[in-house]
N, C-alpha and C positions, 0 to 999 in steps of 0.2 A: 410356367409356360413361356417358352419364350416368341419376342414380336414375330419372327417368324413363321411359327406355329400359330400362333392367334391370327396372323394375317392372311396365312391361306384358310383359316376355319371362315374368316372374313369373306376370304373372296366362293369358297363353295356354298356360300349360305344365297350371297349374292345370287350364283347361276341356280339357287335350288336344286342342287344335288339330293338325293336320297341319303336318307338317314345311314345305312347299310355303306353306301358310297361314300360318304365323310369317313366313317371310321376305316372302311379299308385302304383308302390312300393315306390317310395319317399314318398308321401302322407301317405301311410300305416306303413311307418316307425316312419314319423313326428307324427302321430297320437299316435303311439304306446309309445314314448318317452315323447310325453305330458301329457299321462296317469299316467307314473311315477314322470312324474318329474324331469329325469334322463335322460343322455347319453344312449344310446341303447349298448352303449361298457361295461356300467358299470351293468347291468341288464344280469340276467342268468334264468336257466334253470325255480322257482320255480316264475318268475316274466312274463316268459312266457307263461306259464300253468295258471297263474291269470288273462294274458290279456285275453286269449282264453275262460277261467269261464267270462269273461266280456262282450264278442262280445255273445257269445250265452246264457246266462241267461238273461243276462242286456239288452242288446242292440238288441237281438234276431233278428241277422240278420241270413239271408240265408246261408245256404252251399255253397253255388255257393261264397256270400258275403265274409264268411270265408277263403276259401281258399283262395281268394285274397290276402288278408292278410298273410295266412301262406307261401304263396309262397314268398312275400317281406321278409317275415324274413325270411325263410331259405335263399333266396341269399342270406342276409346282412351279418348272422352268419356264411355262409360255405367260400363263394364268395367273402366278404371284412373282415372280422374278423378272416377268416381261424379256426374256433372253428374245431375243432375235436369232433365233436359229431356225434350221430346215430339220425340224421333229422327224422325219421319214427315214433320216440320213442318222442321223446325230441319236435318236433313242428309237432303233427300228424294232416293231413287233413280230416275234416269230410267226412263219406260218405256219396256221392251222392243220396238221394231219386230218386230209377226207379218209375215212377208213368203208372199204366197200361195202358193202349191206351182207348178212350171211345168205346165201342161196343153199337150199336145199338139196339135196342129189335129187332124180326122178324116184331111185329108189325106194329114198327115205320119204318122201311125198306119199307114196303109194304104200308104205311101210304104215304112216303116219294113219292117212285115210279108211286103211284095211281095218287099222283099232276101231274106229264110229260106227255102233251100231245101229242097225236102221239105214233104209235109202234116204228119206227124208232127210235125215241131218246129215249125212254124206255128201246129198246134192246140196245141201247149205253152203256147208263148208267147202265143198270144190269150189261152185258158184264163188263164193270168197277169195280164194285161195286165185281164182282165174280172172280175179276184178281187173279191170285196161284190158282186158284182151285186144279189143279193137285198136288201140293205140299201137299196142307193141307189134300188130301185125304191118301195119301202117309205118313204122318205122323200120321196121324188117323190108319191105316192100322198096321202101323208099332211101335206104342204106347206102353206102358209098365205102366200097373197105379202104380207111384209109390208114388201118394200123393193121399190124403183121405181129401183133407180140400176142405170144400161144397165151397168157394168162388172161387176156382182156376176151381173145375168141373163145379158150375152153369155156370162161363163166356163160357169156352169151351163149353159148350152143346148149348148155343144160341147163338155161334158163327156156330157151326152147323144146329142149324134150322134155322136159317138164309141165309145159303149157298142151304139147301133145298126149302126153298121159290123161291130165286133166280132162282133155276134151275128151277124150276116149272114156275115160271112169264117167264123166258127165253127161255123155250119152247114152249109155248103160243106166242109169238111175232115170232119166229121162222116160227113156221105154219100158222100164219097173214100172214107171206113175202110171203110163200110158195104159198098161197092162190092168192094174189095179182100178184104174177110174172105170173100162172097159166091163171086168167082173163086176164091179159095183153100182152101175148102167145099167146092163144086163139081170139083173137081181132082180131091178125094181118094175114093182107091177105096171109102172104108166111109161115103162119105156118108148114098148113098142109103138106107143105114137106121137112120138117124136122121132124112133129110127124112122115110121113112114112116109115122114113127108120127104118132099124132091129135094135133093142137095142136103140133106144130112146125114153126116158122112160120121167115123169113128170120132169125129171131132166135135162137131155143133150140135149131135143128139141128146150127149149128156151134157154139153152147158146150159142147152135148153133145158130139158127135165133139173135143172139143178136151178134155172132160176124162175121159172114156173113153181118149182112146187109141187108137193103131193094132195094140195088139199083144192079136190076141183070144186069144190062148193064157192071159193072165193068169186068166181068169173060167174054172171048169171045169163052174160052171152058174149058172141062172138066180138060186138064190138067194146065190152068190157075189157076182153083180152087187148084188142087193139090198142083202148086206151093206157091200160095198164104197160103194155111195151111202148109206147110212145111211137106208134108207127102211124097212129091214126091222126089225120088232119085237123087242125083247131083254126074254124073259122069265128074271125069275129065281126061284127057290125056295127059302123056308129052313123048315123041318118041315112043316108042313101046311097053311102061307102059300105064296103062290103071285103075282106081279104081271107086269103088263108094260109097259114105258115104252121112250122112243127112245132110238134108239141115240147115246152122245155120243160115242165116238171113230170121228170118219167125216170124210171133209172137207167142210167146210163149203159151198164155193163149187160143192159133185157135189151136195149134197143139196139147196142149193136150185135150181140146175139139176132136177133130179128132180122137185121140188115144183111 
C-alpha cells in the first residue's frame, strides 16, 4: 500500500465516510492512476480534464457513472493533497439529465381503465390516477404562457385531457354508486322512515337507515335515540352550578348525519 493510499483511507476514516464510500473512491482513484501511469500526487489539472474527455467520449459512461469518479478526486485533491484549487472549475461534475415523467395518451387511460372490472375498483383507481387535481387546476388557472415550444404544450395539453376524461369516467361511477345505494335503500323494510322525515333527501335517508340500524329493539325511547346520536344535551351539576354542553362520547359520523 502505498503512503498515499493509506493516507487518504486516513483521512476518509477521519470524516466517517461509509463503508461502500471508502471502497468506491479508492477504486476510482486506482483506476484513475493506472490510466496515466502515474501517482495521482504527481498528475494535475490538464491530466484531469483528459481523464474526464476519457470517461465520457471513450468509455461513455453515465452522469451518474461520472460523478462517481469526480467526487473521488475532489476528496483526493482537496481532502488528502490539500490542492488549493476552485473544484467547480478544475474537476466539474456533469449535469444530471431530468428526463420527463411518461404521460399517458387520454386514450390509453381510458383503454387502461375500460380493462377494471366493477365500478368500485374503477372509481378507485380514477380517484388515483386524478390525485392533485385541485393543484393542477390551480396552476392552470394561475399560468403565465411563457414558453411557445409545441413539446412542452402538446405534453400539458394531454395531461389535461386526460384529467377530463378522468373526471368524466368518475362521474359516471359516481352516479353507478348513487344508483345502487338508492336500489339498496329502497329494499329495505325500515326505509320508509327515514325517507319520511323533513329534509331527507336521496342523500341523508339512507345514511340514516345505514347508521341506525335494523334492529329497533336497541333504542327503548325517543330519548335513547337522542342520546345515541349525540344530539341530546348533557347537563351537569356540581353545588349550585349547573351547565350544559354536547354530548362528546357519541359517534361522530350518527351525529352529523342528525345535524
Amino acid at each position: 500500500m502505498t503512503p498515499l493510499r493509506e493516507r487518504m483511507i486516513e483521512d476518509m476514516r477521519i470524516r466517517n465516510l461509509a463503508r461502500n464510500t471508502q471502497i468506491s473512491y479508492l477504486l476510482q482513484v486506482s483506476l484513475f492512476a493506472r490510466y496515466f501511469g502515474k501517482s495521482p500526487d504527481t498528475l494535475g489539472r490538464e491530466e484531469i480534464r483528459a481523464y474526464q474527455v476519457y470517461l465520457t467520449e471513450e468509455k461513455k459512461l453515465s452522469p451518474r457513472s461520472i460523478t462517481i469518479a469526480v467526487s473521488a478526486l475532489r476528496f483526493l485533491y482537496k481532502g488528502t493533497l490539500r490542492r488549493e484549487w476552485n473544484l467547480e472549475e478544475i474537476i466539474p461534475a456533469p449535469k444530471q439529465p431530468q428526463k420527463l415523467p411518461v404521460i399517458l395518451s387520454p386514450e390509453e387511460v381510458l383503454e387502461f381503465l375500460g380493462c377494471v372490472r366493477g365500478h368500485n375498483h374503477r372509481t378507485i383507481l380514477t380517484c388515483c390516477y386524478a390525485a392533485g387535481l385541485r393543484r393542477r387546476i390551480l396552476a392552470i388557472r394561475q399560468a403565465i404562457p411563457t414558453v411557445r415550444d409545441r413539446a412542452v404544450i402538446e405534453a400539458k395539453s394531454t395531461v389535461v385531457k386526460v384529467i377530463v376524461r378522468v373526471i368524466g369516467s368518475l362521474l359516471e361511477g359516481i352516479a353507478d354508486l348513487d344508483e345502487k345505494i338508492q336500489e339498496a335503500a329502497a329494499a329495505h323494510p325500515d326505509f320508509f322512515i327515514f325517507d319520511s322525515l323533513p329534509g331527507a333527501g336521496a342523500v341523508l335517508a339512507p345514511r340514516l337507515l345505514a347508521a341506525f340500524g335494523s334492529q329497533r329493539e336497541r333504542y327503548g325511547s325517543a330519548g335513547e335515540v337522542q342520546a345515541y346520536s349525540g344530539i341530546a344535551p348533557v347537563m351537569e351539576r356540581s353545588g349550585k352550578k349547573k351547565w350544559v354542553h354536547c354530548r362528546i362520547a357519541c359517534p361522530k359520523f350518527l351525529r352529523q348525519s342528525g345535524d
